[in-house]
C-alpha positions as a Markdown table, in Angstrom:
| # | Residue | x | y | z |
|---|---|---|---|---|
| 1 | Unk | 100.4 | 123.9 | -44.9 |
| 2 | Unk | 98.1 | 122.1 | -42.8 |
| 3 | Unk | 99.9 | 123.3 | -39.5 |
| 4 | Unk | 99.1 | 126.9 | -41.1 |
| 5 | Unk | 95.3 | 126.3 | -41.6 |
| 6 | Unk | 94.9 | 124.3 | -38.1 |
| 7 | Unk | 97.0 | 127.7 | -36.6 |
| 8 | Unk | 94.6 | 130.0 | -38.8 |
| 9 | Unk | 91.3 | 128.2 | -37.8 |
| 10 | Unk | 92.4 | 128.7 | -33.7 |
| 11 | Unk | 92.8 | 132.4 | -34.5 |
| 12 | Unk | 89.5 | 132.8 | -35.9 |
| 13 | Unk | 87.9 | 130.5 | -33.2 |
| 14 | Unk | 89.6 | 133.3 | -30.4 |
| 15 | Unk | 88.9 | 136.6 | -32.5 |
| 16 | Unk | 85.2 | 135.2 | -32.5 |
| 17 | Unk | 85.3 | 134.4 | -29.0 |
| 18 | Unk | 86.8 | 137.9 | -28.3 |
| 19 | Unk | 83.7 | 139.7 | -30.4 |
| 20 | Unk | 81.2 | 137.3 | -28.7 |
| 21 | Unk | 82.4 | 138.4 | -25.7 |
| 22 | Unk | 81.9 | 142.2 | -26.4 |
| 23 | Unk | 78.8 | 141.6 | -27.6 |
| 24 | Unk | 77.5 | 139.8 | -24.6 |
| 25 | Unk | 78.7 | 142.6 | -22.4 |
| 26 | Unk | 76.7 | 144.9 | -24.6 |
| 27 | Unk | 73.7 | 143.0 | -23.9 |
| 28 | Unk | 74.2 | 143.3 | -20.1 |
| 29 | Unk | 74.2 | 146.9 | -20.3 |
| 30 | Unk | 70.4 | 146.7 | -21.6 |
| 31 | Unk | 67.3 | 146.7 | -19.8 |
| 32 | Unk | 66.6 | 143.2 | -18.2 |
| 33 | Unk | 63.5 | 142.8 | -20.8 |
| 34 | Unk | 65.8 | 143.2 | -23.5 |
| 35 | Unk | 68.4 | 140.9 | -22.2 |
| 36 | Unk | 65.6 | 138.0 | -22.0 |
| 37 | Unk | 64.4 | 138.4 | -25.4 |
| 38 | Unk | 67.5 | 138.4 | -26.7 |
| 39 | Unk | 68.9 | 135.5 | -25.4 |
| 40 | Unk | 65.6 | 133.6 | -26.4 |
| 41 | Unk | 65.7 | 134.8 | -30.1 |
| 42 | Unk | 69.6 | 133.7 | -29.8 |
| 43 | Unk | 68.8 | 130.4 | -28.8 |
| 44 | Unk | 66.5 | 129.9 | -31.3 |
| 45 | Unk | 68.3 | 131.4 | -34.2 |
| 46 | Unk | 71.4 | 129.0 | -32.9 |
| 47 | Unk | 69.8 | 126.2 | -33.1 |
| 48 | Unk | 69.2 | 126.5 | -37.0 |
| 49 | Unk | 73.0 | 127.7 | -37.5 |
| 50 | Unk | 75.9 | 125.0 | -39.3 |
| 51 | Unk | 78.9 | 124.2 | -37.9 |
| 52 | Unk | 80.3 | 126.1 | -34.3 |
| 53 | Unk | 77.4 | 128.9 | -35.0 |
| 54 | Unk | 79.9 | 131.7 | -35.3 |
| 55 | Unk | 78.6 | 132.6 | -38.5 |
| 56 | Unk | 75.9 | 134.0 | -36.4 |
| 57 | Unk | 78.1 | 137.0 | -34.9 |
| 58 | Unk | 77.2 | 139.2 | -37.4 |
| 59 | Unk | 73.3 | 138.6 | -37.7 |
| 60 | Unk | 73.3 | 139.1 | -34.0 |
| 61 | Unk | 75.4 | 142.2 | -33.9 |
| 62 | Unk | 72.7 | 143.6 | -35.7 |
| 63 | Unk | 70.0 | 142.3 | -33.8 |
| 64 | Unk | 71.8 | 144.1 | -31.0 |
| 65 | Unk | 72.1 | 147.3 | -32.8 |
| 66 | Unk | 68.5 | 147.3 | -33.1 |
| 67 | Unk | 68.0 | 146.5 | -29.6 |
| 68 | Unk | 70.1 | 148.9 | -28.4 |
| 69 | Unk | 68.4 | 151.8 | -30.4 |
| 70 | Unk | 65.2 | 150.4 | -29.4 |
| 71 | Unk | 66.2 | 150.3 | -25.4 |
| 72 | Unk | 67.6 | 154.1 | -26.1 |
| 73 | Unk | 64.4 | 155.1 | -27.7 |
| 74 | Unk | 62.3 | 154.0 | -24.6 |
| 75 | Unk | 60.2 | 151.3 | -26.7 |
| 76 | Unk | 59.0 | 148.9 | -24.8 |
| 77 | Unk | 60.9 | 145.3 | -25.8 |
| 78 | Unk | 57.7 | 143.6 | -26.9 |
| 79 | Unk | 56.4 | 146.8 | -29.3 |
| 80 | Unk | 59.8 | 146.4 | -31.0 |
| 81 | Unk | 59.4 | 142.6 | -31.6 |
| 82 | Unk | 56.0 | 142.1 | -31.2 |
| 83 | Unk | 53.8 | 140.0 | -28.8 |
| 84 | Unk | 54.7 | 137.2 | -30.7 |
| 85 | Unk | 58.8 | 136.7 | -30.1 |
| 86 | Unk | 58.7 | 133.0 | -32.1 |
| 87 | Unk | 57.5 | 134.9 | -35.0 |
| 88 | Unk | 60.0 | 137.6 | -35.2 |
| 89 | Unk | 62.3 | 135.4 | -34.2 |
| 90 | Unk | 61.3 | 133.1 | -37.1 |
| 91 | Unk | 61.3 | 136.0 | -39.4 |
| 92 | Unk | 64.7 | 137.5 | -37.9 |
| 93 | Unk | 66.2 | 133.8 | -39.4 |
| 94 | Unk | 64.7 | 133.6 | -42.8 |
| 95 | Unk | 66.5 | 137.5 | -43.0 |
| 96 | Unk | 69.9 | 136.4 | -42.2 |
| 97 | Unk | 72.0 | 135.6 | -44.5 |
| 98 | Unk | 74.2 | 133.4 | -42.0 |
| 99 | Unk | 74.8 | 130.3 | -43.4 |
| 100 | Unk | 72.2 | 127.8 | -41.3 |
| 101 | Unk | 71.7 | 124.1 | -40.8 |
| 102 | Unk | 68.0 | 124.5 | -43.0 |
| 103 | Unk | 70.4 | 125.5 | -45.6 |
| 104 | Unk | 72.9 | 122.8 | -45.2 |
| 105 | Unk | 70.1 | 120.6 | -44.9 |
| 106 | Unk | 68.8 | 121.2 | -47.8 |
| 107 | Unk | 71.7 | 121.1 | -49.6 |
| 108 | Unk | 72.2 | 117.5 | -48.3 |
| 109 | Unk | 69.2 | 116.4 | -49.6 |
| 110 | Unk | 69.0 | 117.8 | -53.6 |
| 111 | Unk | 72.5 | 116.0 | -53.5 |
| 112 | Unk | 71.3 | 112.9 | -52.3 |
| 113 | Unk | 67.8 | 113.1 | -54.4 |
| 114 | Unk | 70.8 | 114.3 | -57.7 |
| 115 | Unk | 72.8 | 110.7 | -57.0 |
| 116 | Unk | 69.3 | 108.8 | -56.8 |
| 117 | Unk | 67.9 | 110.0 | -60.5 |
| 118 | Unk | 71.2 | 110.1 | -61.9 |
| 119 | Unk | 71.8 | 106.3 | -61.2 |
| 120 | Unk | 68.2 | 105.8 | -62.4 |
């Protein structure tokens, strides 16, 4: 069984590879304004995510849909987003429903406060 789960978790870890890949080679085919915002909302958004971040593939497959229709409408990068990129950055994370490490953070600590009262 745990040969199984070990084999199952490096198939996952190369399928999400494989999509990251794609996606990345999406991104190069986009203006190079696009590209930079895009890899700076990533970067941000990865640095809230838990575990190997590859619950983010899907939230950023989105975020590149909507790049990509914005780049093949001709908006400007910064009228899609906004002047401020931290804030729609900030806002793109509280909309995903990725699994982050605020979340797991939190979790942590109403577990940690639940063992404290309960001993009290």
């Amino acid at each position: 069984m745990k040969n199984k789960n070990v084999i199952n978790y490096f198939k996952q870890v190369h399928a999400d590879k494989v999509e990251y890949n794609k996606q990345m080679a999406r991104l190069k085919e986009l203006p190079s304004d696009y590209q930079v915002v895009y890899k700076e909302v990533q970067k941000f958004l990865w640095e809230f995510t838990a575990g190997d971040g590859m619950d983010m593939l899907p939230p950023m497959l989105e975020l590149l849909d909507f790049f990509e229709e914005g780049a093949a409408n001709n908006i400007p990068v910064l009228q899609l987003v906004g002047e401020d990129v931290g804030s729609f950055a900030e806002n793109t994370l509280h909309e995903m429903q990725a699994k982050t490490r605020i979340n797991e953070l939190k979790r942590k600590m109403n577990e940690r406060i639940a063992k404290k009262i309960s001993k009290e």
